[in-house]
N, C-alpha and C positions, 0 to 999 in steps of 0.2 A: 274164153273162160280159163285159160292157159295160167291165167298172173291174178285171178283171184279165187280167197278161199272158199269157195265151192265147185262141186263137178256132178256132172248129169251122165250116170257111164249105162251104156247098154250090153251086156254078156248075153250072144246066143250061145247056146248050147243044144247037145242033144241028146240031152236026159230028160226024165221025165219030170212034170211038176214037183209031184209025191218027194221022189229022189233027191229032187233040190231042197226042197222044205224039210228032210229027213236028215240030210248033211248038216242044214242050219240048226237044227235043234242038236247036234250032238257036237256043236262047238260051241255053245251059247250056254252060260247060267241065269240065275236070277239077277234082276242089279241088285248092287249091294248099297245103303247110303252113304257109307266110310270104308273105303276098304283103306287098309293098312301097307303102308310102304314096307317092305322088311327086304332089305339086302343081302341077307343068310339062308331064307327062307328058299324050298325048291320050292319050282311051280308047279303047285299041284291045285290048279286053276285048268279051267278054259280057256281059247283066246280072246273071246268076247263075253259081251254081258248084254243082256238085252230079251224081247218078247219076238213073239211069233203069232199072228192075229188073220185065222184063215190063210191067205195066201201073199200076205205080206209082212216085213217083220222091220224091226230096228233093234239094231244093236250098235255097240262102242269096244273098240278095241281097249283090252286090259291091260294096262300099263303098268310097268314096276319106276313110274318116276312120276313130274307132276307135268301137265302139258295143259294148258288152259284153251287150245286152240284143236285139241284131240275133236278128229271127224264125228258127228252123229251120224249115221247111216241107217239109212230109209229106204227098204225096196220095194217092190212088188213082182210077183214069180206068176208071168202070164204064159200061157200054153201058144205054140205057135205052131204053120205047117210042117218046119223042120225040126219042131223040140221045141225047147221054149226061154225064151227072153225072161231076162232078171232085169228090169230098168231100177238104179239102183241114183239116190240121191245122198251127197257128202255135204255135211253144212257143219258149221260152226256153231255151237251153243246161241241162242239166240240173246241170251244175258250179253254174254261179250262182244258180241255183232255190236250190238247196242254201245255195250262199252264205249269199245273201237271207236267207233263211229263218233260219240259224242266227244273222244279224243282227241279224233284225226280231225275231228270238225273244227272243235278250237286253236288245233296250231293251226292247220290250213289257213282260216282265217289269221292268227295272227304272222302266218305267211305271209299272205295277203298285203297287211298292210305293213311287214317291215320291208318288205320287196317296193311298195306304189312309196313310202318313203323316199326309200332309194336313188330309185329312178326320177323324183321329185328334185330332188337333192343336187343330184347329179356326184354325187361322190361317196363311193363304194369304202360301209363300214365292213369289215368282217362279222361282227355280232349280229350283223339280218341275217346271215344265213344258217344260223340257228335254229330257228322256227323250221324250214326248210329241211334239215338234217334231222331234226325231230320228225317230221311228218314221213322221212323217207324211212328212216329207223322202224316208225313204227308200222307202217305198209309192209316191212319185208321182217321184219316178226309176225306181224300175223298169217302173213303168206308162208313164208318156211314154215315154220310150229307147223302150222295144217298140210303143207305138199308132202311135211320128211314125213307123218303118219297116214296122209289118202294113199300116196306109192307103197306104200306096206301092205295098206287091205286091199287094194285093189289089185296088187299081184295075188295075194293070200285067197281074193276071193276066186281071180278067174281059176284060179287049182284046185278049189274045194266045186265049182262048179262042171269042172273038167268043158269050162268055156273059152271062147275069144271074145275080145272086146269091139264093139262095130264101133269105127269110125265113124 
């Protein structure tokens, strides 16, 4: 799961539920449906935005730029014999998943067949490997966009948690 954009993270800790859900609410606002770029502006924001629904929540980290790959994050704050486990899920807008996907699908394919060309051929164009450099291009856009922001909240979160992350 190392090389794609989602992560399944487990934070024990040993605070109590309450404590954990009471952290989260006082980093968290409402969402907003536009919120506004401003460059000049202090931040006088939260770090996130999002709900809190009994004992599980989602939120999105607030950004001051545009990132279309920015984590959703989905947890649930269960009670354990040592304190208690945050199992916490990181996914990509399910709009752009889709995107991607229907993206990647068509260069892959037209990978596919400038490569089986090729090798048909037996004599190596450099413009097949285009399709190829598109599909790599855009596998490691969607990968970075998402990894440079999951390693931010999930340092961010195991310290608001006063947790470690189980391997």
């Amino acid at each position: 799961m190392k090389y794609l954009p989602f992560e399944n993270i487990t934070y024990k800790s040993k605070l109590e539920s309450e404590e954990i859900l009471k952290r989260i609410s006082e980093i968290i606002e409402p969402r907003k449906m536009f919120r506004t770029i401003r460059f000049f502006e202090s931040n006088n924001h939260k770090p996130y935005e999002g709900t809190i629904t009994g004992n599980s929540f989602k939120i999105t980290r607030i950004i001051g730029y545009r990132n279309s790959f920015l984590p959703r994050i989905k947890g649930i704050v269960e009670k354990d014999f040592n304190g208690t486990n945050v199992n916490v899920k990181m996914r990509v807008n399910t709009f752009v998943i889709v995107f991607m996907l229907i993206w990647l699908g068509g260069v892959g394919i037209g990978c596919l067949v400038a490569l089986t060309l090729m090798f048909n051929n037996k004599h190596f164009e450099p413009m097949t490997l285009i399709p190829l450099g598109m599909l790599i291009f855009g596998y490691a856009l969607v990968t970075g966009g998402f990894k440079y922001e999951s390693v931010k909240s999930k340092e961010y979160l195991a310290k608001l948690f006063d947790a470690e992350i189980e391997k």
